[in-house]
C-alpha beads as a LAMMPS data file, in Angstrom:
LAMMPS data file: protein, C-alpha beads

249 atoms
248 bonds

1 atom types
1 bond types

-500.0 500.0 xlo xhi
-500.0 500.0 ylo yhi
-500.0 500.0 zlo zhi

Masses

1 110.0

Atoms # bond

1 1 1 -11.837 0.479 2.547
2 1 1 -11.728 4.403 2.611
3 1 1 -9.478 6.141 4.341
4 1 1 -9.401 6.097 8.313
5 1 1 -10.013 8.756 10.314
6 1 1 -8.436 9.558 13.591
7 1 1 -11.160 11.354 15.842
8 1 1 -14.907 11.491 16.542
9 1 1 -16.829 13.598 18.458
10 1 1 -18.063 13.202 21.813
11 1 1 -20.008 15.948 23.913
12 1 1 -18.766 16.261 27.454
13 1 1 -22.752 16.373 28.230
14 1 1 -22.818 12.421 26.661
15 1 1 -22.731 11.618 30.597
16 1 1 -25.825 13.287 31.029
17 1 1 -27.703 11.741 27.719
18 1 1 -31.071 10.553 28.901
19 1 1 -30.322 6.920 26.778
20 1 1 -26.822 6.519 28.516
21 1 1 -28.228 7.030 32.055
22 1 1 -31.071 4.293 31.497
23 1 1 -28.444 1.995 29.698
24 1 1 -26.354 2.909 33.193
25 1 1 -28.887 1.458 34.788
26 1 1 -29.137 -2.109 33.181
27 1 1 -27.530 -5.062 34.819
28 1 1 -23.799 -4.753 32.942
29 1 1 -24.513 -1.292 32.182
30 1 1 -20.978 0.291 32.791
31 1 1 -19.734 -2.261 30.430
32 1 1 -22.636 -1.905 27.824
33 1 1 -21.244 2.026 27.648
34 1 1 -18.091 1.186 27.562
35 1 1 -18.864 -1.037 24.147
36 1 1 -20.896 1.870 22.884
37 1 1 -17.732 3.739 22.835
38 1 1 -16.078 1.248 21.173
39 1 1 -18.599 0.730 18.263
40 1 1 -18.704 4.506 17.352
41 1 1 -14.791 4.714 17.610
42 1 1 -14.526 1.740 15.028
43 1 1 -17.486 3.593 12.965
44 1 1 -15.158 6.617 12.949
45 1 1 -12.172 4.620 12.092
46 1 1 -13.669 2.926 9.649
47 1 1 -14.933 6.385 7.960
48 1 1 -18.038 4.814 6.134
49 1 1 -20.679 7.627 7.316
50 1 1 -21.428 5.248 10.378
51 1 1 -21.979 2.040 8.478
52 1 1 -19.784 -0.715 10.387
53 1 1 -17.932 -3.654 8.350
54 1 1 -15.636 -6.079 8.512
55 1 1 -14.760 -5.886 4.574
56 1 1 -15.713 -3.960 1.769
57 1 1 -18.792 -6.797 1.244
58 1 1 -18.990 -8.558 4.517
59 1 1 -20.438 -7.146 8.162
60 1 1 -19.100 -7.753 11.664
61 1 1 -21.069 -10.289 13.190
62 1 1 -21.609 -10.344 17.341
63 1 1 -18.641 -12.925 17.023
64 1 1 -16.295 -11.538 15.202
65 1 1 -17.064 -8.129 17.840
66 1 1 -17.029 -10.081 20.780
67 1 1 -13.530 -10.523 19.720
68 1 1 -12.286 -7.131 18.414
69 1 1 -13.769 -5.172 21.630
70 1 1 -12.681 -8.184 23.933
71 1 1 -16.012 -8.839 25.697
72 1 1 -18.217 -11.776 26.109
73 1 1 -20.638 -12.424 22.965
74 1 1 -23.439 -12.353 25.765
75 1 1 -22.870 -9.074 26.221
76 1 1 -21.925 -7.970 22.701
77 1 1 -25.873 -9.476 21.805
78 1 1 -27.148 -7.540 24.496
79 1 1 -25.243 -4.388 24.076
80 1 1 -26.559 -4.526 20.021
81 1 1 -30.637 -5.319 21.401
82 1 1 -30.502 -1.836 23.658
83 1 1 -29.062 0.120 21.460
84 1 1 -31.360 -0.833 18.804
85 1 1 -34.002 -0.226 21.117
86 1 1 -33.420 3.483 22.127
87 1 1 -32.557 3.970 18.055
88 1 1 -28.606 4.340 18.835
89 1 1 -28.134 2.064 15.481
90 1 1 -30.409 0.303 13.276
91 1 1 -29.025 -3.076 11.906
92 1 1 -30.064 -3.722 8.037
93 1 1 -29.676 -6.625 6.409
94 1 1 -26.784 -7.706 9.161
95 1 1 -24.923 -4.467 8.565
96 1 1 -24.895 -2.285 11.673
97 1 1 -25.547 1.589 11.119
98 1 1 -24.859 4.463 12.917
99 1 1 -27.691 7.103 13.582
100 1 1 -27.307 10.226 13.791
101 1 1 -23.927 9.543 12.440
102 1 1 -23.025 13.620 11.935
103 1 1 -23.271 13.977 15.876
104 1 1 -20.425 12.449 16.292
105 1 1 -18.467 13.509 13.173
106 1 1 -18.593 16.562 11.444
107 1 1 -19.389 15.282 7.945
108 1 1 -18.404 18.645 6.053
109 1 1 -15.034 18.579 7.334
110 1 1 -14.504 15.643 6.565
111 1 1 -15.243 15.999 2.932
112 1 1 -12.869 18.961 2.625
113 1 1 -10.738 16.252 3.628
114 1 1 -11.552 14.060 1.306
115 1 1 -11.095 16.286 -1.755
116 1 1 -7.725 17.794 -0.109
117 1 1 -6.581 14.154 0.191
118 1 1 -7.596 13.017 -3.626
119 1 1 -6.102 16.585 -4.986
120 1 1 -2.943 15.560 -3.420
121 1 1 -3.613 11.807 -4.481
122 1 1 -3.599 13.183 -8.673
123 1 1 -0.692 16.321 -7.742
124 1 1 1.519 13.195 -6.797
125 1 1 0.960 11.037 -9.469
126 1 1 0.801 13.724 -12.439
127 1 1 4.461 14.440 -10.738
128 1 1 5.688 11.069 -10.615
129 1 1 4.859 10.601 -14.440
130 1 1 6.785 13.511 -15.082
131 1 1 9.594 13.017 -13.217
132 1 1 9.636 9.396 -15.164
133 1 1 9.111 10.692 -18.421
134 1 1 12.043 13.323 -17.902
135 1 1 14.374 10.694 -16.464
136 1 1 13.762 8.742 -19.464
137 1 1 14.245 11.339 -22.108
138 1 1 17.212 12.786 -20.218
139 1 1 18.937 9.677 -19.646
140 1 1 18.146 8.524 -23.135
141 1 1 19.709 5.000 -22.919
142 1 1 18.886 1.514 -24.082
143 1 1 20.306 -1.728 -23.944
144 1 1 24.424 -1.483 -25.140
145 1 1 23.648 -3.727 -27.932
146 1 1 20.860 -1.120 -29.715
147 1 1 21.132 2.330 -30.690
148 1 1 18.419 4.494 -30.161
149 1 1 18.883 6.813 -33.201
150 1 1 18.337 4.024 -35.295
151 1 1 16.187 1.904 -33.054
152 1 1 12.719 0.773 -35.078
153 1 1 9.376 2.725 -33.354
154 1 1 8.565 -0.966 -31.872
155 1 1 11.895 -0.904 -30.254
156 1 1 11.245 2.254 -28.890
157 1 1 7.840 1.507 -27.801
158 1 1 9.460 -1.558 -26.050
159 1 1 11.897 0.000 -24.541
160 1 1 9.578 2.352 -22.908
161 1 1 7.389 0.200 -21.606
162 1 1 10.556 -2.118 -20.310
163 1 1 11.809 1.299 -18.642
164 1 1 8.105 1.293 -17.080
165 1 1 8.303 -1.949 -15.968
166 1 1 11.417 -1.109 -14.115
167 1 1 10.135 1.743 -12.692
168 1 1 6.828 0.014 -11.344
169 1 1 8.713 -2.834 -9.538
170 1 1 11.123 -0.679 -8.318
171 1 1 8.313 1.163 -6.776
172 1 1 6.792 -1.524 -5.058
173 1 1 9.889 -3.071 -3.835
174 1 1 10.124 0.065 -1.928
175 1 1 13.000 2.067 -3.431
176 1 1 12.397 6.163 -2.850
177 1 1 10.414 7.824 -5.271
178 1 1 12.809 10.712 -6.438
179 1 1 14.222 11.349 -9.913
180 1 1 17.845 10.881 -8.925
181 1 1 16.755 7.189 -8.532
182 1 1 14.744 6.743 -11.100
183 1 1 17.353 8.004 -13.547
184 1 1 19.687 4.838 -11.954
185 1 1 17.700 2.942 -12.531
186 1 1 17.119 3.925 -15.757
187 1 1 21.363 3.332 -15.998
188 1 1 20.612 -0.175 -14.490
189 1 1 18.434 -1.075 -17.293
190 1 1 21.038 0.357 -20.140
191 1 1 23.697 -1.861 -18.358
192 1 1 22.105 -4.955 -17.102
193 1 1 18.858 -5.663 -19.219
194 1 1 15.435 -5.641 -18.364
195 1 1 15.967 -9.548 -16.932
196 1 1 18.031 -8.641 -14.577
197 1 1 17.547 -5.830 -13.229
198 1 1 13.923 -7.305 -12.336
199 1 1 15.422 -10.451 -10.675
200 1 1 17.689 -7.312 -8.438
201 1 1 14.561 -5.241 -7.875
202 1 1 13.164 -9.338 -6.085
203 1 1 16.379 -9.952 -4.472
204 1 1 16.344 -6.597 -2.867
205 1 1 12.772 -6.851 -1.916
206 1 1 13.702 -10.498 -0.571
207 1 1 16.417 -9.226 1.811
208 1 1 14.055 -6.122 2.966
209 1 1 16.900 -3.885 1.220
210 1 1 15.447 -1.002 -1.883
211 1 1 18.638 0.513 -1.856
212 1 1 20.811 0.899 -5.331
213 1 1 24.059 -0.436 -4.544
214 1 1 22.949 -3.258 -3.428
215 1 1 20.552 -3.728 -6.272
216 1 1 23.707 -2.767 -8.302
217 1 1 25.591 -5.845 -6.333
218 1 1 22.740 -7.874 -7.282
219 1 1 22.595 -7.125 -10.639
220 1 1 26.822 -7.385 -10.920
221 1 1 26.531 -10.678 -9.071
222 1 1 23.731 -12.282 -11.623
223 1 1 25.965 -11.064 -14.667
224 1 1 29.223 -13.139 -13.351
225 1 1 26.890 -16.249 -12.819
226 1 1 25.829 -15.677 -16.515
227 1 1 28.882 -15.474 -17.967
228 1 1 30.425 -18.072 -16.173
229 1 1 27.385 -20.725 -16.630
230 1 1 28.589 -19.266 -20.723
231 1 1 32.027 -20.111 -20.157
232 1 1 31.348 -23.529 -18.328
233 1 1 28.763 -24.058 -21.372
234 1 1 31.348 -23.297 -24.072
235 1 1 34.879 -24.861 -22.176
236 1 1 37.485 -23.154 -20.252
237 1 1 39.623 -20.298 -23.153
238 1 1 43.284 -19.930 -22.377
239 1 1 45.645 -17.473 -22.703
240 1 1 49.232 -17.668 -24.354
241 1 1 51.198 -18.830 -21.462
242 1 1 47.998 -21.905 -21.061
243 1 1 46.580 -20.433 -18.150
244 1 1 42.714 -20.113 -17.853
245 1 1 41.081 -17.003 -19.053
246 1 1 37.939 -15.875 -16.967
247 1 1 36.150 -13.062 -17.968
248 1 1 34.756 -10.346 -15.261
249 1 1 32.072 -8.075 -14.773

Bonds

1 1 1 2
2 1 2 3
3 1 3 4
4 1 4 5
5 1 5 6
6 1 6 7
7 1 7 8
8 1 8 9
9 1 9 10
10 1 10 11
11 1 11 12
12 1 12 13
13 1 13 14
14 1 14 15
15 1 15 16
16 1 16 17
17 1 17 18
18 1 18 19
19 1 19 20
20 1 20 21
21 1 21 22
22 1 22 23
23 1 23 24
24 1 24 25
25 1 25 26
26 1 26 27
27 1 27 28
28 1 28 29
29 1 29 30
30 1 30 31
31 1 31 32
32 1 32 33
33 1 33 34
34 1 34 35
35 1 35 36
36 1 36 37
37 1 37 38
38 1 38 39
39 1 39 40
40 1 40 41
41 1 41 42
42 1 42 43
43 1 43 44
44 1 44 45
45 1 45 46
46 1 46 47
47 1 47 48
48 1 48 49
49 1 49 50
50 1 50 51
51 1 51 52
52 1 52 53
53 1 53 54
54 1 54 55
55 1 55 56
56 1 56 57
57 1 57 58
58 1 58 59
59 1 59 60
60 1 60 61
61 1 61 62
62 1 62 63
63 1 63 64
64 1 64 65
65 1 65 66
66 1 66 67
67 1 67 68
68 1 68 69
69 1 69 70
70 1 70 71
71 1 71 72
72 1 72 73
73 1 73 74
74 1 74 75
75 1 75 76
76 1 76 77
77 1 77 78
78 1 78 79
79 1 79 80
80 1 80 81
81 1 81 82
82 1 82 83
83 1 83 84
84 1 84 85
85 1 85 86
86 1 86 87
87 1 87 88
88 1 88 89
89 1 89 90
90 1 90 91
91 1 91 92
92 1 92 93
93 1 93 94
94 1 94 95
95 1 95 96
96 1 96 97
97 1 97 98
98 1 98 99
99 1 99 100
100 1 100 101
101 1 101 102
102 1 102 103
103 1 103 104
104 1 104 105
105 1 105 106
106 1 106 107
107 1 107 108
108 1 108 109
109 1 109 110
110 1 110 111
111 1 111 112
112 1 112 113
113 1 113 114
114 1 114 115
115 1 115 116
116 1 116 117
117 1 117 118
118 1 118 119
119 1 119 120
120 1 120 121
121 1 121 122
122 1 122 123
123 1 123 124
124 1 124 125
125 1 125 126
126 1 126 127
127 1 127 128
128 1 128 129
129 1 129 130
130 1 130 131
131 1 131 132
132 1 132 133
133 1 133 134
134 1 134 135
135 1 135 136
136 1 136 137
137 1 137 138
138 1 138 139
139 1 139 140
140 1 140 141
141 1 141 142
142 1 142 143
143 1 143 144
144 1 144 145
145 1 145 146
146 1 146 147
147 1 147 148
148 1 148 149
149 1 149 150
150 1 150 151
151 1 151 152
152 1 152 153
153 1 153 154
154 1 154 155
155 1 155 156
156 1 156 157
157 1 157 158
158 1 158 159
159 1 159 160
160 1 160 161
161 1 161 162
162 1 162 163
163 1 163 164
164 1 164 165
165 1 165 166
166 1 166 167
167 1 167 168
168 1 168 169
169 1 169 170
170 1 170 171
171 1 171 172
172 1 172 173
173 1 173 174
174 1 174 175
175 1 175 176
176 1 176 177
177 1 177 178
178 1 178 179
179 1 179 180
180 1 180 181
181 1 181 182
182 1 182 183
183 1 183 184
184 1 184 185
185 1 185 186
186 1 186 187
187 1 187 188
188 1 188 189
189 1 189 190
190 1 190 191
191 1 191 192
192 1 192 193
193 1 193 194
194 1 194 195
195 1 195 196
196 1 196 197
197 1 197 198
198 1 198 199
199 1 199 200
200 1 200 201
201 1 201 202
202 1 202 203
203 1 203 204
204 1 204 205
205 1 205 206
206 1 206 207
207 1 207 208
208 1 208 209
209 1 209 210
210 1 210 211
211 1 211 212
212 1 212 213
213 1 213 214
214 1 214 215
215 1 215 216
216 1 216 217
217 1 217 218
218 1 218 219
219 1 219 220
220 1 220 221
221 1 221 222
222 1 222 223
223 1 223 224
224 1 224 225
225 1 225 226
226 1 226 227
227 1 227 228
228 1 228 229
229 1 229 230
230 1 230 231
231 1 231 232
232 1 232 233
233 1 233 234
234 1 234 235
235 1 235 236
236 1 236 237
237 1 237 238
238 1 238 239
239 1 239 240
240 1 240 241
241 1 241 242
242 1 242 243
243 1 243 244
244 1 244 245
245 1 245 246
246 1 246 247
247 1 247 248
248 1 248 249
């Protein structure tokens, strides 16, 4: 759906529109206003240059308004029949359209709005990727067990795209996009593995929490319970006065 708009416009003088005194004058004529109202308000929200729809592919039906604008379908079928009449909206193939859609929103401005919007959109983004591909480069780490200055190109390829996958999760979960945290979790990765520092990035998303200590807790937490399903695996290891040896984290 594009992007929803805020205002429309309505002339003080709509009071005094020849089409909205005659619809005054209908039986349920206050309330057939009223709906009018409503319908450009949701063309406006909806920002589709006075087309109205439910989805991207499917349009309202007098049901599905009777229920958004809270009045009876009776009225909803009559409200759509007079405005079609006096040319307020034309209804094409089920989709309801707005005429004269610029009268009530100025079209130009919102354009400039548009373009503002997607030049921010691709600023944004073209920032992001830089801030990732200097966190990478600057923290320069990779699992403990692999050294990068040796590491083959498909390791390093891998590794990059691990360090992406990271980064994209961690995004979604919610964590703030700044380049202090993506360098942790950059860290995260080089400490825990790509394993789990994904099933951290789920438990945090899980408990509503994209913060880094507690993904750090998380990811600490899953590491004991791997080493000690290992050590269950393997037997209990002793030390020299026979008492247990646990390893920890």
């Amino acid at each position: 759906m594009p992007d929803e708009v805020k205002w429309i416009k309505l002339s003080v003088g709509i009071l005094d529109d020849e089409k909205i005194i005659a619809i005054e004058g209908m039986p349920e004529g206050n309330t057939l206003c009223w709906m009018w109202v409503k319908l450009l308000a949701l063309a406006g929200k909806q920002n589709r240059n006075g087309e109205i729809m439910l989805t991207d592919e499917i349009p309202y039906t007098d049901t599905q308004l009777a229920t958004r604008f809270r009045l009876p379908i009776t009225t909803i079928q009559l409200g759509l029949i007079t405005f079609q009449k006096y040319g307020m909206i034309e209804i094409i193939d089920d989709i309801i359209h707005t005429t004269n859609w610029a009268k009530y929103q100025d079209v130009e401005a919102l354009e400039i709005l548009k373009r503002k919007k997607e030049k921010d959109r691709i600023r944004k983004q073209e920032a992001r990727a830089k801030a990732r591909l200097e966190a990478s480069e600057r923290t320069n780490l990779l699992p403990s067990s692999t050294s990068q200055s040796f590491a083959p190109e498909d390791d390093l390829l891998r590794i990059q795209e691990e360090h992406n996958q990271v980064l994209d999760s961690a995004e979604r979960a919610g964590f703030p996009k700044t380049e202090a945290t993506w360098n942790k979790l950059i860290e995260f990765y080089g400490e825990f593995g790509l394993e789990t520092v994904l099933e951290g990035i789920n438990a945090c998303t899980m408990a509503g929490k994209p913060v880094l200590n507690y993904l750090r807790a998380c990811c600490r937490n899953s590491k004991q319970k791997q080493k000690e399903a290992e050590q269950s695996k393997n037997g209990p290891r002793y030390d020299d006065q026979g008492r247990e040896i646990w390893d920890e984290y």
